[in-house]
N, C-alpha and C positions, 0 to 999 in steps of 0.2 A: 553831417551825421548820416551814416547809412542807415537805409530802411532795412527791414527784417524783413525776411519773405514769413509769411502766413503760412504754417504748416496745416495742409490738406489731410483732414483724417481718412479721407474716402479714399484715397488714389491707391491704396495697397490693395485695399478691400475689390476696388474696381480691375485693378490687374487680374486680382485673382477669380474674379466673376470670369474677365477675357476670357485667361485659360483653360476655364470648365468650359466657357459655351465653346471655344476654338477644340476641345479634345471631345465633346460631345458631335458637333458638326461632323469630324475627322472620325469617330468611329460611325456616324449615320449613314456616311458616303460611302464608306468601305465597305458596308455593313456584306454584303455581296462576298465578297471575297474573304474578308477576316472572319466571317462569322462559321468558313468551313478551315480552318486553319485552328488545329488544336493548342495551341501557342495563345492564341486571344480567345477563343470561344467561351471557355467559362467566364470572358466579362458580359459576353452576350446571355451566356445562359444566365447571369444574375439579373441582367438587366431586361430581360424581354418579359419575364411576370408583370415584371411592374409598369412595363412598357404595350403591355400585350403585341407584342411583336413573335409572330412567327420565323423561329430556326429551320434554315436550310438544311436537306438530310446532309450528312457529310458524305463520300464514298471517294473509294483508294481501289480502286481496279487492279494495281499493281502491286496490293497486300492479298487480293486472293490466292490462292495455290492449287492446285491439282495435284493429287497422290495418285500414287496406285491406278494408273488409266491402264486397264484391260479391253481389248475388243476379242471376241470371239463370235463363233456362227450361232445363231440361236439353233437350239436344237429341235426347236418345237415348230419353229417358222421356216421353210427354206427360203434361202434370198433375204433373210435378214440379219442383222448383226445386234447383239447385244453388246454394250458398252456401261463398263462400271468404272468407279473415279468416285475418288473421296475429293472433295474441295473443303479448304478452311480458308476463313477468313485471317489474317494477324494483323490484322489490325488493332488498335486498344479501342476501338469503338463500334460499334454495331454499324453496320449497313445496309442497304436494298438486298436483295438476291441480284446477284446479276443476271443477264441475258448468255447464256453458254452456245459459243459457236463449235461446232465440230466440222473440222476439215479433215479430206485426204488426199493427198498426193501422189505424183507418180515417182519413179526415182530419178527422174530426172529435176524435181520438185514443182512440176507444171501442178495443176491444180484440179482433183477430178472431180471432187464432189465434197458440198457444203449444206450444212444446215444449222438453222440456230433453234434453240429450245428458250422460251420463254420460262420464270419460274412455275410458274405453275403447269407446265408443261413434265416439269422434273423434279417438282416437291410429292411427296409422299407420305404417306404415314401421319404421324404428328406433324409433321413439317407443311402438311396439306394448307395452301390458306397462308403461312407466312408470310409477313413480307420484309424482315429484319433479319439480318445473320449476323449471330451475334460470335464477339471475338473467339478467336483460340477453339472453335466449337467443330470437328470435322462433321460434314454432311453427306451421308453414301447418294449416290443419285447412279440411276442403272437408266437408259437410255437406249431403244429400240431404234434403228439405223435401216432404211434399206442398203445391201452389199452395193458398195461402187464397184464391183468387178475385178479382176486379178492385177491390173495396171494400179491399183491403190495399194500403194506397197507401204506409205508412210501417211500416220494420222496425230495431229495434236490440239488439244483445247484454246481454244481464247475467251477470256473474258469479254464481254461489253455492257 
């Protein structure tokens, strides 16, 4: 006569405990990386209340944009340049301000002259003091330059 095996009421219940604590472990480790990935981050942002875990800023350096970059001679300063430039963020989520480098080049595109502006270097106005740019939002920023001289034939923004 065969035996019966004993049906184990626990063994479902215990798979299913594995696979929370294996998907919990699995978003902890990640936590770094998935939690700036808009694809998973709203599981972090449900879970860090409760967790009291601090969210990493997110940022997309390569959602900001530059409009409208104007340089002209300031007229009030000799030997300076005035520099205006609308940047927007498109990104869907708010960011740092970035770090704005401004280059210029020769035409041969050797490199004559560099500077970076910090935000608060180029925030103004209301904007004085921020430190989030928020999406879809264009921000004027006008920017004082000493002239690199007549060999700076070409100038363009970067972000960092």
């Amino acid at each position: 006569m065969p035996t019966r095996r004993r049906r184990r009421w626990w063994m479902p219940l215990g798979v299913v405990c594995a696979i929370v604590l294996l998907g919990a472990q699995v978003l902890y480790l990640q936590f770094d990386t998935w939690a700036k990935n808009p694809g998973i981050r709203p599981i972090y942002e449900w879970l860090c209340p409760h967790l009291q875990c601090q969210l990493p800023v997110m940022r997309a350096l390569d959602e900001i944009r530059s409009k409208n970059l104007v340089v002209r001679a300031n007229p009030d300063v000799p030997g300076e340049l005035m520099v205006d430039a609308l940047i927007v963020n498109q990104a869907r989520f708010a960011q740092p301000f970035p770090v704005i480098e401004l280059r210029f080049s020769s035409m041969e595109g050797s490199p004559i002259a560099a500077r970076r502006f910090k935000p608060e270097e180029y925030l103004a106005g209301e904007l004085k003091g921020a430190t989030m740019f928020a999406p879809m939002t264009p921000v004027h920023i006008a920017l004082a330059v000493e002239d690199p001289g007549t060999d700076a034939v070409s100038y363009y923004i970067q972000f960092r």
